[in-house]
N, C-alpha and C positions, 0 to 999 in steps of 0.2 A: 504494500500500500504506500500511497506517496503521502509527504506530510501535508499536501493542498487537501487531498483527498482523504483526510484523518479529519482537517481543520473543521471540512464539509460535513462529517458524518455526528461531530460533535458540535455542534454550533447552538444544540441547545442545552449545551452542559453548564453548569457556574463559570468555571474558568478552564483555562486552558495551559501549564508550566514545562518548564523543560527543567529535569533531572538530570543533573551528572553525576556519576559516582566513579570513586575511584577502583584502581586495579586491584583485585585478587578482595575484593571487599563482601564482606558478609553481614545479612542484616537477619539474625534469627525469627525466630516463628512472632509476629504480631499482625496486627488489623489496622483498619485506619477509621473515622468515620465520617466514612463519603464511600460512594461508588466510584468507579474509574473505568476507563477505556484506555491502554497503553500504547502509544506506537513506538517502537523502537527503533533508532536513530543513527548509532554507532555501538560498536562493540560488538559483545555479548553476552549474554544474563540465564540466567537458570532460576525459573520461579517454581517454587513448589506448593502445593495443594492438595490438601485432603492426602497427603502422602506420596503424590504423586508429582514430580521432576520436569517440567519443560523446559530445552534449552529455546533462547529466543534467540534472532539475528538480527542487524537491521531488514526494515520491513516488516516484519512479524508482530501482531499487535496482540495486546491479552486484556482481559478483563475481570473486575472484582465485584464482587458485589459488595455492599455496607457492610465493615465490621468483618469480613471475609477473613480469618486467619489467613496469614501464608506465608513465606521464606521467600529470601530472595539471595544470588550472592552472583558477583560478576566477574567477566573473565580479566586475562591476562593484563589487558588495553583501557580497564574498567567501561562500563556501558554507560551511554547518555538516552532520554527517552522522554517522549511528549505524553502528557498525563491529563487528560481531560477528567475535571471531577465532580461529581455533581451529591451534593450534602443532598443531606434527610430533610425534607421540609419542615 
């Protein structure tokens, strides 16, 4: 997905941030509260959920729901990524 076409799909989200994270970085198991829609921008990242592993690339976008636990940790290069989020009314 292009990030024009990320912009477009979230347009009715709160806002819209760009995350950098650094190399070899790990953020153990928490939640956030707000939903999201991720696009991923550079690097590469590995989210886990409900136990289960995805690695992400640029392009590759993922989503959470409210409060969603999950894990995240990033590669070599550390990962950056647009984060569309949209709070609990």
């Amino acid at each position: 997905m292009t990030e024009s076409d990320f912009r477009a799909q979230t347009a009715d989200f709160d806002d819209v941030v760009t995350r950098d994270w650094p190399a070899n970085h790990i953020i153990p198991d928490h939640s956030h509260p707000f939903a999201l829609k991720a696009l991923v921008t550079s690097g590469q990242m590995w989210l886990t959920v409900n136990g289960v592993e995805q690695a992400l690339e640029p392009g590759d976008v993922f989503e959470l729901s409210h409060s969603q636990p999950h894990a995240e940790r990033y590669g070599p290069t550390g990962a950056s990524y647009l984060v569309a989020r949209r709070h609990q009314p």
